[in-house]
TIKOLSE-998895 format. One record per atom (N, C-alpha, C): residue number from 0; residue in one letter; atom name; x, y, z. Coordinates in steps of 0.02 Angstrom, whole numbers, plus 50000, padded with zeros to 5 digits. Example, Ala and Ser with C-alpha at 12.3 -4.5 7.8 and 13.67 -1.06 7.14 Angstrom:
(0 'a' 'N' (50660 49716 50390))
(0 'a' 'CA' (50615 49775 50390))
(0 'a' 'C' (50660 49835 50390))
(1 's' 'N' (50642 49888 50354))
(1 's' 'CA' (50684 49947 50357))
(1 's' 'C' (50645 50002 50394))
END
This chain:
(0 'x' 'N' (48302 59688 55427))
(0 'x' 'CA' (48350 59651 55386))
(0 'x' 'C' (48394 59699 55346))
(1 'x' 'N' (48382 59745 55322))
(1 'x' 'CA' (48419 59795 55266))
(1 'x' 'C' (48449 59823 55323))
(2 'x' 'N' (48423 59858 55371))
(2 'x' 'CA' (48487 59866 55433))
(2 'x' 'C' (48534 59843 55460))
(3 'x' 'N' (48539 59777 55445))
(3 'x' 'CA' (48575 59745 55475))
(3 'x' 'C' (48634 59728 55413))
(4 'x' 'N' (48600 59736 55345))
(4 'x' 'CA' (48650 59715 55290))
(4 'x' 'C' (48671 59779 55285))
(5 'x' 'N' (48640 59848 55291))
(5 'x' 'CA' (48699 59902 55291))
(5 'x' 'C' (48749 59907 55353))
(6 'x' 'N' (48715 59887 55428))
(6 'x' 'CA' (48764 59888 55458))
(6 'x' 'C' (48833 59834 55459))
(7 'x' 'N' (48834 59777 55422))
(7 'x' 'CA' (48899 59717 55396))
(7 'x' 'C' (48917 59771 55358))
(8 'x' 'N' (48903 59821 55293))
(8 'x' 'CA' (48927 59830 55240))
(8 'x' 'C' (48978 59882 55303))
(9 'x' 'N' (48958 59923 55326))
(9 'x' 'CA' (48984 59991 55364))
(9 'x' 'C' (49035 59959 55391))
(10 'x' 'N' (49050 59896 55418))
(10 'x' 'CA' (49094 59874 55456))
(10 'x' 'C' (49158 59841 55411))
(11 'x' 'N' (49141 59815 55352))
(11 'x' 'CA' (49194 59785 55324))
(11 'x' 'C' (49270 59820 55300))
(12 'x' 'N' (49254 59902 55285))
(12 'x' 'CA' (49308 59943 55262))
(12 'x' 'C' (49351 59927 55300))
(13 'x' 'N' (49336 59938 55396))
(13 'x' 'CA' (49380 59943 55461))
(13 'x' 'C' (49387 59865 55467))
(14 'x' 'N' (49371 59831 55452))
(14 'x' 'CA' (49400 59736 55478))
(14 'x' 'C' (49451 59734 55396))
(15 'x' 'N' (49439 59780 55365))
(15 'x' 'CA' (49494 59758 55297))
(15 'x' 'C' (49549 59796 55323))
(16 'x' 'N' (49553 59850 55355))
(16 'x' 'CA' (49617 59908 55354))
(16 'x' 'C' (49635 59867 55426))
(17 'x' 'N' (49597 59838 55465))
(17 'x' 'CA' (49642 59815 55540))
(17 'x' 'C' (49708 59766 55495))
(18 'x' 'N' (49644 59727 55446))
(18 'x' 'CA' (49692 59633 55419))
(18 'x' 'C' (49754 59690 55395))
(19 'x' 'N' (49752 59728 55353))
(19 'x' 'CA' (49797 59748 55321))
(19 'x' 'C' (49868 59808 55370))
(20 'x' 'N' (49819 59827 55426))
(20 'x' 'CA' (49878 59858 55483))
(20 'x' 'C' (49932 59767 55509))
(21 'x' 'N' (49868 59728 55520))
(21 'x' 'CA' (49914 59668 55552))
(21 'x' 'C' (49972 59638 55514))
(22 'x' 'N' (49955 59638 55432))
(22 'x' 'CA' (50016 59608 55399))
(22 'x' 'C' (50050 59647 55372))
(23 'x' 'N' (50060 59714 55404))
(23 'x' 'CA' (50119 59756 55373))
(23 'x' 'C' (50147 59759 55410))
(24 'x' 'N' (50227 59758 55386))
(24 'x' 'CA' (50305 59741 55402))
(24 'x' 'C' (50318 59763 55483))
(25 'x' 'N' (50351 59753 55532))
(25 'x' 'CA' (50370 59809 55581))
(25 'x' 'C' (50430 59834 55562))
(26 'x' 'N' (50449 59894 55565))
(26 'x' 'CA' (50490 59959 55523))
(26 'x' 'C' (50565 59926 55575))
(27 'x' 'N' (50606 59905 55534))
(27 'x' 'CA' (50679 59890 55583))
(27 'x' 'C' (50714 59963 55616))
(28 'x' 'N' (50731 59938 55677))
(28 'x' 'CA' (50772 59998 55698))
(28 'x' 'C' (50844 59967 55690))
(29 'x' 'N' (50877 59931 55649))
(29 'x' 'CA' (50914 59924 55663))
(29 'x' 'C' (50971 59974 55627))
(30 'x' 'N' (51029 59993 55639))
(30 'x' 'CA' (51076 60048 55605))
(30 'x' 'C' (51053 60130 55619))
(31 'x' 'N' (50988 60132 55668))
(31 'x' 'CA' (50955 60204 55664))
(31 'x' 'C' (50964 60221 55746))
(32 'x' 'N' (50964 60277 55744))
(32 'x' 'CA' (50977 60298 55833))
(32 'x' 'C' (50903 60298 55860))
(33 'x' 'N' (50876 60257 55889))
(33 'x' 'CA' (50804 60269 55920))
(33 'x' 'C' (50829 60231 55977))
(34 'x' 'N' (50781 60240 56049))
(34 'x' 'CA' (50787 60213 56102))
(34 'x' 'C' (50846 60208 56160))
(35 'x' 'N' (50838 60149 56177))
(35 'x' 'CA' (50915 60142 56240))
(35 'x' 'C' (50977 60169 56201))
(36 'x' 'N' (50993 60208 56247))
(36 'x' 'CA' (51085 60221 56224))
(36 'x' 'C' (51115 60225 56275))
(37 'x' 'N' (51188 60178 56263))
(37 'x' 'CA' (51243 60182 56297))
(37 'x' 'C' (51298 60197 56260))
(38 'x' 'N' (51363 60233 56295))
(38 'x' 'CA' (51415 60232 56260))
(38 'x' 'C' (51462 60240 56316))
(39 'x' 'N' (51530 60215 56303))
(39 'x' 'CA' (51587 60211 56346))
(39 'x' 'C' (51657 60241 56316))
(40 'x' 'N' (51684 60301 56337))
(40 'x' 'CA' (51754 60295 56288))
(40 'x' 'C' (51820 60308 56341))
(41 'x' 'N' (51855 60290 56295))
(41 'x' 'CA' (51935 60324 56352))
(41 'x' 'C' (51980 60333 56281))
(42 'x' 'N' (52029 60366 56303))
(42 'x' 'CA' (52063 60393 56248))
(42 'x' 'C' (52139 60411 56298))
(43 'x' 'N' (52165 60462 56232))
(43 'x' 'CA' (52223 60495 56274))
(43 'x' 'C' (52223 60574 56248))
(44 'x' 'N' (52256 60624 56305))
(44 'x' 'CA' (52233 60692 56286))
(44 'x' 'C' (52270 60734 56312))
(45 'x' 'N' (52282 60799 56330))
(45 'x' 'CA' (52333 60835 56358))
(45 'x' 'C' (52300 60884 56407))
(46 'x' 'N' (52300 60878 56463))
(46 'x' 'CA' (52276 60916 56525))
(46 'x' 'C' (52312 60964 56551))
(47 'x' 'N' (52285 61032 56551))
(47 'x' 'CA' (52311 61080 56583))
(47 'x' 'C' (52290 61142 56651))
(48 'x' 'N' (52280 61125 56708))
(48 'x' 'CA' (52247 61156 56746))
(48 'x' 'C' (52278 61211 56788))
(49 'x' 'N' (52285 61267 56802))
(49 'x' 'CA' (52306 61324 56849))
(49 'x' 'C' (52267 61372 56871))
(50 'x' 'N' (52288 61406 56904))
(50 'x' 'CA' (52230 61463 56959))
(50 'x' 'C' (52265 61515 56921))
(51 'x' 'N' (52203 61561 56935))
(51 'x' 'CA' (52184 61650 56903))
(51 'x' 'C' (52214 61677 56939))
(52 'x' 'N' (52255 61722 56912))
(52 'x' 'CA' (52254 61797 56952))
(52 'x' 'C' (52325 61775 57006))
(53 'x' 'N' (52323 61718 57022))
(53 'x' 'CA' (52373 61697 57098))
(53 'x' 'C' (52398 61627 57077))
(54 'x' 'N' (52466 61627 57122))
(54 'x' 'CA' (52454 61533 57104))
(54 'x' 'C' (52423 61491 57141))
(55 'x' 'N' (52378 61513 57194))
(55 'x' 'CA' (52338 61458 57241))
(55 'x' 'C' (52363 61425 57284))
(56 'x' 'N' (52338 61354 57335))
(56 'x' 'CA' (52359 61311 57358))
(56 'x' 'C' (52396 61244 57329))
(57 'x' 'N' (52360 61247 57240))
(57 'x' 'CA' (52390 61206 57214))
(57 'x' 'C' (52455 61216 57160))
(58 'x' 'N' (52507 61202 57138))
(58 'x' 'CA' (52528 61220 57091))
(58 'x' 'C' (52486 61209 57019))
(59 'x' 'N' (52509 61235 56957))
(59 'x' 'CA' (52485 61231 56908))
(59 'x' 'C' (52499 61145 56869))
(60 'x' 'N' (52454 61107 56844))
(60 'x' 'CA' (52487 61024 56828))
(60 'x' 'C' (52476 61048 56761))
(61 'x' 'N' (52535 61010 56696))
(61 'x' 'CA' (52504 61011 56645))
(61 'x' 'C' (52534 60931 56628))
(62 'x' 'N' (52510 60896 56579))
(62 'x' 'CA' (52527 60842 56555))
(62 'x' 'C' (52485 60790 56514))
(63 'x' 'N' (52516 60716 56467))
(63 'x' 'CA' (52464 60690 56450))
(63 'x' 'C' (52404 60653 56511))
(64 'x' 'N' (52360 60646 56474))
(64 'x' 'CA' (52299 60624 56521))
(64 'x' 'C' (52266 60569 56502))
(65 'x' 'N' (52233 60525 56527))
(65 'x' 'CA' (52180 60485 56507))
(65 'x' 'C' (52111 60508 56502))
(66 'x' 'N' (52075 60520 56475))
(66 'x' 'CA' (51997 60561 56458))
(66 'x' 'C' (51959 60482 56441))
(67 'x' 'N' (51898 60495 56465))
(67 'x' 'CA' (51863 60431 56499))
(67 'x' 'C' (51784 60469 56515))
(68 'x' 'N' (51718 60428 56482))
(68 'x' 'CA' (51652 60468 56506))
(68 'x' 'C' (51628 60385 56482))
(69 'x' 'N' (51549 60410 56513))
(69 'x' 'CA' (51496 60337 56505))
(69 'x' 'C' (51433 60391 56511))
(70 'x' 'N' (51405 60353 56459))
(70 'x' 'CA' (51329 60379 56474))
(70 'x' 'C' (51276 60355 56446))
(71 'x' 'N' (51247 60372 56484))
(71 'x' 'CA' (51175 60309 56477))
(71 'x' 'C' (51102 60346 56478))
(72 'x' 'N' (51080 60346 56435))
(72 'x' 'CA' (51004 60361 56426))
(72 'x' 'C' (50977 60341 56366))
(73 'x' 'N' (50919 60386 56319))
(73 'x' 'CA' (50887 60374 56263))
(73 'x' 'C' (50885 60421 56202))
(74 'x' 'N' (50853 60398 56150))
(74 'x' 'CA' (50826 60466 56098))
(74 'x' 'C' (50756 60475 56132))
(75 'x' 'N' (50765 60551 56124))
(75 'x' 'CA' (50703 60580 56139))
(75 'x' 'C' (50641 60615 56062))
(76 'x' 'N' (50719 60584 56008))
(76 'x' 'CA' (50690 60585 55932))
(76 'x' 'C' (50720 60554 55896))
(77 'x' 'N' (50703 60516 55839))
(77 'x' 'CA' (50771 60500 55793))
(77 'x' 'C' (50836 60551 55785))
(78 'x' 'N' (50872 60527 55799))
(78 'x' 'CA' (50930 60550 55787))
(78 'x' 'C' (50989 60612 55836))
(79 'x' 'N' (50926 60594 55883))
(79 'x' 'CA' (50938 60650 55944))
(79 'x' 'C' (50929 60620 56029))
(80 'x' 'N' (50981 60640 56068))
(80 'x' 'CA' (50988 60586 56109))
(80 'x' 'C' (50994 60639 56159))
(81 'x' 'N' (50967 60607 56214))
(81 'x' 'CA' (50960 60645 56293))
(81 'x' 'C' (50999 60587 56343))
(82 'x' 'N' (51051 60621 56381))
(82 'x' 'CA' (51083 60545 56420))
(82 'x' 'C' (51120 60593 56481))
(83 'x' 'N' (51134 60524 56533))
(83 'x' 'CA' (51179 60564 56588))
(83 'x' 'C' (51222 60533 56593))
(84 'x' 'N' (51287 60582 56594))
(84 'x' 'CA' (51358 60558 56571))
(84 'x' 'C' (51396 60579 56621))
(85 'x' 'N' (51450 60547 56655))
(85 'x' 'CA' (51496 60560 56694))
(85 'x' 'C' (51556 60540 56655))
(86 'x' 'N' (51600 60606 56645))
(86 'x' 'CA' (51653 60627 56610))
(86 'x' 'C' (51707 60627 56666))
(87 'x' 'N' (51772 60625 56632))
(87 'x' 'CA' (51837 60651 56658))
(87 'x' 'C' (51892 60655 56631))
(88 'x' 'N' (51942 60667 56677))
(88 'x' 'CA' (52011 60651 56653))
(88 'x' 'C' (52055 60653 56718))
(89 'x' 'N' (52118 60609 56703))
(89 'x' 'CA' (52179 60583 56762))
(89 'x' 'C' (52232 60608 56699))
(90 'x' 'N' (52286 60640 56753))
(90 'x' 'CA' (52362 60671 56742))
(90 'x' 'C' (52405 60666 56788))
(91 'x' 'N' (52450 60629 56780))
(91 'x' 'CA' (52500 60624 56838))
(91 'x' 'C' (52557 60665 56819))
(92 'x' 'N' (52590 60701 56868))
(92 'x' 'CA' (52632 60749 56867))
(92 'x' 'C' (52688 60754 56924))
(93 'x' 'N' (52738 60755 56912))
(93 'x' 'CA' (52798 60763 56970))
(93 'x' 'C' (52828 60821 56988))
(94 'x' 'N' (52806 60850 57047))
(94 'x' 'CA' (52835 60918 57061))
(94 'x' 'C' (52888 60920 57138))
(95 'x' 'N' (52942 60913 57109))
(95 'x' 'CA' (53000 60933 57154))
(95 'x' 'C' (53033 60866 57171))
(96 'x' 'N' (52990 60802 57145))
(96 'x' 'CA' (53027 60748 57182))
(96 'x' 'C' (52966 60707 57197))
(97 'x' 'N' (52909 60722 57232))
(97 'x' 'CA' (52839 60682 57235))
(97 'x' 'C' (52814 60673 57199))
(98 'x' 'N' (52758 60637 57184))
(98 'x' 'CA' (52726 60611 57112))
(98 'x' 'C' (52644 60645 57150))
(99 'x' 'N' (52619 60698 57086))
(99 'x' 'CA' (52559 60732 57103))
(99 'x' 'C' (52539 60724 57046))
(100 'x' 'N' (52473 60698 57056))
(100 'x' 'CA' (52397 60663 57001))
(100 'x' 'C' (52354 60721 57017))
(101 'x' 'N' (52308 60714 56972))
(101 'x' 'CA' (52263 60773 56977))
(101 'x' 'C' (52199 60728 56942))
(102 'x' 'N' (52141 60725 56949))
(102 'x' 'CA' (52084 60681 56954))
(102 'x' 'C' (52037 60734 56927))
(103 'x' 'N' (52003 60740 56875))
(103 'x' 'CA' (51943 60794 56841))
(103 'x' 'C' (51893 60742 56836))
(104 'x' 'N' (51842 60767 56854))
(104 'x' 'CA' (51778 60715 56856))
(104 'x' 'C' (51707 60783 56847))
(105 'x' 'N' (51659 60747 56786))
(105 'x' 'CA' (51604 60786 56789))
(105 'x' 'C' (51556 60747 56809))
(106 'x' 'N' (51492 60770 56836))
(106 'x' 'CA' (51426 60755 56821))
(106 'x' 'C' (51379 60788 56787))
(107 'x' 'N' (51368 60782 56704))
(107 'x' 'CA' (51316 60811 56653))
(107 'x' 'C' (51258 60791 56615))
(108 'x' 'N' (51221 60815 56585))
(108 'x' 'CA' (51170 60802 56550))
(108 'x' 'C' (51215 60824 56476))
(109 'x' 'N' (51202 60753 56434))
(109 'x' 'CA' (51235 60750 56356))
(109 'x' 'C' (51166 60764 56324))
(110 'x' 'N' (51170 60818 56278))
(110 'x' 'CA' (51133 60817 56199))
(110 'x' 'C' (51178 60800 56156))
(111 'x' 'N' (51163 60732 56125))
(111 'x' 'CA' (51183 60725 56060))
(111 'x' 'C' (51137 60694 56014))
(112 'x' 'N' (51175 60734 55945))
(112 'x' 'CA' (51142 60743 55898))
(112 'x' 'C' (51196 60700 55827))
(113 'x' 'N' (51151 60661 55795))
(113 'x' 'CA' (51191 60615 55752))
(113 'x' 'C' (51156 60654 55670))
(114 'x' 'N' (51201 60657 55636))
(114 'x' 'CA' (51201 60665 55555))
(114 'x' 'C' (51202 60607 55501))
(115 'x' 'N' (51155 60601 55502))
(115 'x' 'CA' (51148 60511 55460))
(115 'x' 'C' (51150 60538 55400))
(116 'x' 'N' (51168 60491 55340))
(116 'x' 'CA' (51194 60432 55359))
(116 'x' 'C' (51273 60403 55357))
(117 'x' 'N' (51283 60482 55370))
(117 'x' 'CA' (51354 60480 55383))
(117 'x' 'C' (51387 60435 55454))
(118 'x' 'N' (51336 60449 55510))
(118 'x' 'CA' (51359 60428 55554))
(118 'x' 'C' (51409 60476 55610))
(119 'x' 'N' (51398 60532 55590))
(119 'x' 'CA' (51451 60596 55633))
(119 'x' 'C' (51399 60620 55674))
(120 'x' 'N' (51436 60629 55741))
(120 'x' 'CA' (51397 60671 55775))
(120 'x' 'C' (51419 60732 55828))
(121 'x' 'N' (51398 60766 55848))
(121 'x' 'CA' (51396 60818 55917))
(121 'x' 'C' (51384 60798 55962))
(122 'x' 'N' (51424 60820 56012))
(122 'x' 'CA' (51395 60818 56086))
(122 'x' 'C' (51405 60859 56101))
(123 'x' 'N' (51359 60884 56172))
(123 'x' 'CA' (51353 60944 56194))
(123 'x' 'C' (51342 60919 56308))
(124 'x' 'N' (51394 60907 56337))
(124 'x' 'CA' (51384 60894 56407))
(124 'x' 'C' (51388 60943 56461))
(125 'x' 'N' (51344 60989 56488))
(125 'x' 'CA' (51358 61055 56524))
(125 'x' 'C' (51359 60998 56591))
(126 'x' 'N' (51372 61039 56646))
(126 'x' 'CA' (51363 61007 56728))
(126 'x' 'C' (51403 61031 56773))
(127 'x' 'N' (51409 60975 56840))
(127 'x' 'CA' (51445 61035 56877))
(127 'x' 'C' (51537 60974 56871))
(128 'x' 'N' (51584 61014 56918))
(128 'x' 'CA' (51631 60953 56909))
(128 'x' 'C' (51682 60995 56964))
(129 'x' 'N' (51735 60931 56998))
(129 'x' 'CA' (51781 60947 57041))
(129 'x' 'C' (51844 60903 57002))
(130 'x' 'N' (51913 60972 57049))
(130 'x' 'CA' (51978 60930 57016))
(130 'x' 'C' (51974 60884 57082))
(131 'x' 'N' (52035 60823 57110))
(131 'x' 'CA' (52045 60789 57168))
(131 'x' 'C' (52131 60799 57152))
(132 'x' 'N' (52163 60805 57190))
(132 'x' 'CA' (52234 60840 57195))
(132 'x' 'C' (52255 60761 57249))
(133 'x' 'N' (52337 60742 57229))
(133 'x' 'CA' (52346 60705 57265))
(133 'x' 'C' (52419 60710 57262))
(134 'x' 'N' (52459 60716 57328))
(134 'x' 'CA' (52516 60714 57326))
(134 'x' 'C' (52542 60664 57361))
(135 'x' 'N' (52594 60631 57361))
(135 'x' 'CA' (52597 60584 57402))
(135 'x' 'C' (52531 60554 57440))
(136 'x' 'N' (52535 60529 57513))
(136 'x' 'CA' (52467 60493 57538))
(136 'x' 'C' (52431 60572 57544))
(137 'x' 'N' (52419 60630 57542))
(137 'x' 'CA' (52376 60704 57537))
(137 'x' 'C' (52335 60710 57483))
(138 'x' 'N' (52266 60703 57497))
(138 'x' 'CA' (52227 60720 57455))
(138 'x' 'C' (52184 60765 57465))
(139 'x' 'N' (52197 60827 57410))
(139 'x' 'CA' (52144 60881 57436))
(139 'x' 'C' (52074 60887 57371))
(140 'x' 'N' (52009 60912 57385))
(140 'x' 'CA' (51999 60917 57330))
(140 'x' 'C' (51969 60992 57318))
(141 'x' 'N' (51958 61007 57274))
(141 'x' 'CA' (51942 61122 57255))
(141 'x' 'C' (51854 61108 57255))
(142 'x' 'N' (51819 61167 57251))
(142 'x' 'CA' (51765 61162 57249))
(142 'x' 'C' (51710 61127 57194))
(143 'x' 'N' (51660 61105 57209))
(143 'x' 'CA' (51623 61108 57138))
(143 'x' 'C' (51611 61167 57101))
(144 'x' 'N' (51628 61166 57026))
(144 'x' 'CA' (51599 61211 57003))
(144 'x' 'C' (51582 61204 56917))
(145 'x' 'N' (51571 61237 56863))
(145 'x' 'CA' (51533 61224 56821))
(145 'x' 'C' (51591 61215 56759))
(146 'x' 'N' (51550 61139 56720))
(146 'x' 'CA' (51611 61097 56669))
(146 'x' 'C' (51577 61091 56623))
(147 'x' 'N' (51599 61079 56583))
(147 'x' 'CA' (51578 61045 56496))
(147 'x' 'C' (51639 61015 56461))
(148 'x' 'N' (51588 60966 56437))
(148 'x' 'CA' (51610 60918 56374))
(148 'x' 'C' (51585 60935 56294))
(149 'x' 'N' (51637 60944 56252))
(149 'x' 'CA' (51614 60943 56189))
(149 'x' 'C' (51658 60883 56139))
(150 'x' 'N' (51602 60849 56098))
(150 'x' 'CA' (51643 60817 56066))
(150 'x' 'C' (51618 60812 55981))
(151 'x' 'N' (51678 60782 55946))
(151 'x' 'CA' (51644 60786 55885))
(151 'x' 'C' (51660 60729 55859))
(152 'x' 'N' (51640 60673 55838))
(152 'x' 'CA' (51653 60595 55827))
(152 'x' 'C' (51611 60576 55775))
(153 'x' 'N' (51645 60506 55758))
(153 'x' 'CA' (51606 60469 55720))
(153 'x' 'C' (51623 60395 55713))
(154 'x' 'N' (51561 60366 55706))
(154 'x' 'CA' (51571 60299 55732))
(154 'x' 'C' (51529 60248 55660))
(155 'x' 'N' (51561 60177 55662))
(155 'x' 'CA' (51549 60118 55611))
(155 'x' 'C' (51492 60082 55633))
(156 'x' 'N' (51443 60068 55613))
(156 'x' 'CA' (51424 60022 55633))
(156 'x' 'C' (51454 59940 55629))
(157 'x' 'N' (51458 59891 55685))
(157 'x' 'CA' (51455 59834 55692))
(157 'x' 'C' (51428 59803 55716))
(158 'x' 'N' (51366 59797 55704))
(158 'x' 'CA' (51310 59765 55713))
(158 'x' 'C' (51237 59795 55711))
(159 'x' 'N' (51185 59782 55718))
(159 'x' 'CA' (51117 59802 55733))
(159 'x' 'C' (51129 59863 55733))
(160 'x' 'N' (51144 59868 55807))
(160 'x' 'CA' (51135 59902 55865))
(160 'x' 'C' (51204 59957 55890))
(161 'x' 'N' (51254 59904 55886))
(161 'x' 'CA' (51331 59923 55905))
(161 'x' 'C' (51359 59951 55853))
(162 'x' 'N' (51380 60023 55889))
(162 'x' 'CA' (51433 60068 55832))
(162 'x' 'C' (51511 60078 55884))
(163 'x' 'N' (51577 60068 55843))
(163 'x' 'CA' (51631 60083 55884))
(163 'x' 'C' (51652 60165 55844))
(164 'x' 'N' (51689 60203 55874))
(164 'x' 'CA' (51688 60263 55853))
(164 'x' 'C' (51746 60294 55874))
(165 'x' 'N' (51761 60342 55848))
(165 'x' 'CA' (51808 60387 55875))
(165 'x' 'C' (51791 60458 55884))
(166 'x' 'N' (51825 60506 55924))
(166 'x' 'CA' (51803 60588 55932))
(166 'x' 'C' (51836 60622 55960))
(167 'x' 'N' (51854 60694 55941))
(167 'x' 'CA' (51895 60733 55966))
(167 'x' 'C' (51846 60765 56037))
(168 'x' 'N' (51876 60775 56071))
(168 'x' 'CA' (51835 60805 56117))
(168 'x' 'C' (51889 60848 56166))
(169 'x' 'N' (51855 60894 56213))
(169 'x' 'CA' (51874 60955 56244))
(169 'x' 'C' (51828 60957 56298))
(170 'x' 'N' (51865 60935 56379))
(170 'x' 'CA' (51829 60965 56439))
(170 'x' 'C' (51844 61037 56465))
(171 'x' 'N' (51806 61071 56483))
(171 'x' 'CA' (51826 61125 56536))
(171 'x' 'C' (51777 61154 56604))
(172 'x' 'N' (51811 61156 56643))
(172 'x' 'CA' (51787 61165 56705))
(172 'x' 'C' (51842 61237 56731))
(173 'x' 'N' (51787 61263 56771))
(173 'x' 'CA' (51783 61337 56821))
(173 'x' 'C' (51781 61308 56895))
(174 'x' 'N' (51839 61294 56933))
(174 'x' 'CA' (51810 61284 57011))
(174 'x' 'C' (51865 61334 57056))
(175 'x' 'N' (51854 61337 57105))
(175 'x' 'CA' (51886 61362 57144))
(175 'x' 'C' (51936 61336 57208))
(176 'x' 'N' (52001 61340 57205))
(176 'x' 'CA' (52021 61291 57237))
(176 'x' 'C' (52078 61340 57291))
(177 'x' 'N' (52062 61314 57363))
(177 'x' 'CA' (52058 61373 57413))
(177 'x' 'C' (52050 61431 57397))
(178 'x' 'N' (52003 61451 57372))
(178 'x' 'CA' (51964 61514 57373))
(178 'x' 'C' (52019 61561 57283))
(179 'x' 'N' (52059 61542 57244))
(179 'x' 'CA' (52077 61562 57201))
(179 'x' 'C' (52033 61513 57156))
(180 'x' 'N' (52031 61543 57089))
(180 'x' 'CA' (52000 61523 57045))
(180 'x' 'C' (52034 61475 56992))
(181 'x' 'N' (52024 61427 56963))
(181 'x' 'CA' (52047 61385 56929))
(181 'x' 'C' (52011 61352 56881))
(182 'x' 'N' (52057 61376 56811))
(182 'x' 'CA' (52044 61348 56757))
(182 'x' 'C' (52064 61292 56730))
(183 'x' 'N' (52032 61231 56729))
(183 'x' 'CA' (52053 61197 56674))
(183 'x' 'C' (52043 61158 56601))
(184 'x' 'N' (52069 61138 56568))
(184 'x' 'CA' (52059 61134 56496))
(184 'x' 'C' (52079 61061 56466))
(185 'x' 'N' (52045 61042 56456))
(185 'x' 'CA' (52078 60949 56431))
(185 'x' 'C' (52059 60925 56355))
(186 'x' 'N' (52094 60933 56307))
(186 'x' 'CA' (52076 60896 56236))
(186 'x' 'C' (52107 60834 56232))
(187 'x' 'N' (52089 60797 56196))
(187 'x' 'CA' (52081 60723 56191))
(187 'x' 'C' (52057 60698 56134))
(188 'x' 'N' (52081 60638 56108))
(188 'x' 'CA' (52051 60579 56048))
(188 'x' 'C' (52032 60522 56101))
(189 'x' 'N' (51975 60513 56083))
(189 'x' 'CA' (51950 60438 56132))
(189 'x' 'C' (51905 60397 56096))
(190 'x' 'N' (51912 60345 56107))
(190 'x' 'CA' (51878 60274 56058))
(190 'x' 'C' (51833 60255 56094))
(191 'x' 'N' (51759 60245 56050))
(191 'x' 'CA' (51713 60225 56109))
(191 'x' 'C' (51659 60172 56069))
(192 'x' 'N' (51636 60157 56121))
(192 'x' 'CA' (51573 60079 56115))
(192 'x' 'C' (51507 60114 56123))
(193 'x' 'N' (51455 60115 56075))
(193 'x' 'CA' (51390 60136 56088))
(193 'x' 'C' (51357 60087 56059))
(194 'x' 'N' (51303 60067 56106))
(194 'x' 'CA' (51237 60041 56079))
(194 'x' 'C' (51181 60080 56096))
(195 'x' 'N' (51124 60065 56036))
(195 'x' 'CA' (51072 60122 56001))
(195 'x' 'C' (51029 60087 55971))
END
């Protein structure tokens, strides 16, 4: 009998701390970067691409651009986000009389990192990326080779979950296009939709 009334007594601390785990609050995520993230932006920006050393197969394009990325993944911590983002930018350009577009497209892995509770953040998108060259119905495209995205933004919350935002940002890509080397360089303001 006394065994049995010390073993109820031994048990009651842990049936008091469960009652008391069950009726405490669940912690809102709402306004905080944890979990699913998406974001979408397009903007407008100034694109400038030419080959090293030679002028290449392509001529040199410079002009305004549309700059445009999506990316979709998670936090891998508060306030710190792991995602895969496909970046770019489109420039249309007229050389001699034809109308020649030039097509920048990445595929990267984004780290970003948010500064609460300001709401500003970094991005950081390395990967690989090709230009697509189009002249009239001729489309050629240069090799893959290695791009990044940097951006620096900040966004409102409107709602929970949903922040709209703005950010300066800067692509550049290294490819090679018929065998000369080619740099190009794209800055941009772009407005974007994230949910978090």
């Amino acid at each position: 009998m006394r065994s049995l009334a010390v073993l109820m007594l031994a048990t009651l601390p842990g049936a008091a701390l469960a009652q008391d785990q069950a009726l405490a609050p669940v912690e809102s995520t709402a306004h905080r970067h944890l979990g699913f993230f998406f974001r979408a932006d397009i903007g407008v920006g100034y694109l400038h691409s030419s080959s090293s050393g030679s002028d290449g197969p392509q001529p040199p394009v410079s002009g305004v651009s549309v700059p445009l990325g999506l990316a979709v993944g998670g936090a891998i911590a508060e306030d710190w986000i792991l995602a895969g983002e496909v970046w770019g930018g489109y420039t249309p350009k007229r050389v001699d009389g034809p109308s020649q577009t030039l097509l920048l497209y990445g595929y990267a892995v984004a780290v970003v990192h948010y500064f609460m509770p300001a709401n500003v953040y970094l991005s950081f998108a390395p990967g690989i990326s090709r230009l697509s060259f189009e002249t009239g119905n001729v489309s050629v495209s240069s090799d893959w080779g290695p791009g990044m995205k940097f951006a620096l933004g900040k966004e409102w919350w409107v709602g929970e979950h949903w922040g709209l935002g703005i950010a300066a940002e800067c692509l550049l890509t290294f490819n090679r296009d018929g065998g000369a080397p080619r740099t190009t360089v794209a800055p941009g303001l772009t407005f974007s939709a994230t949910f978090n």
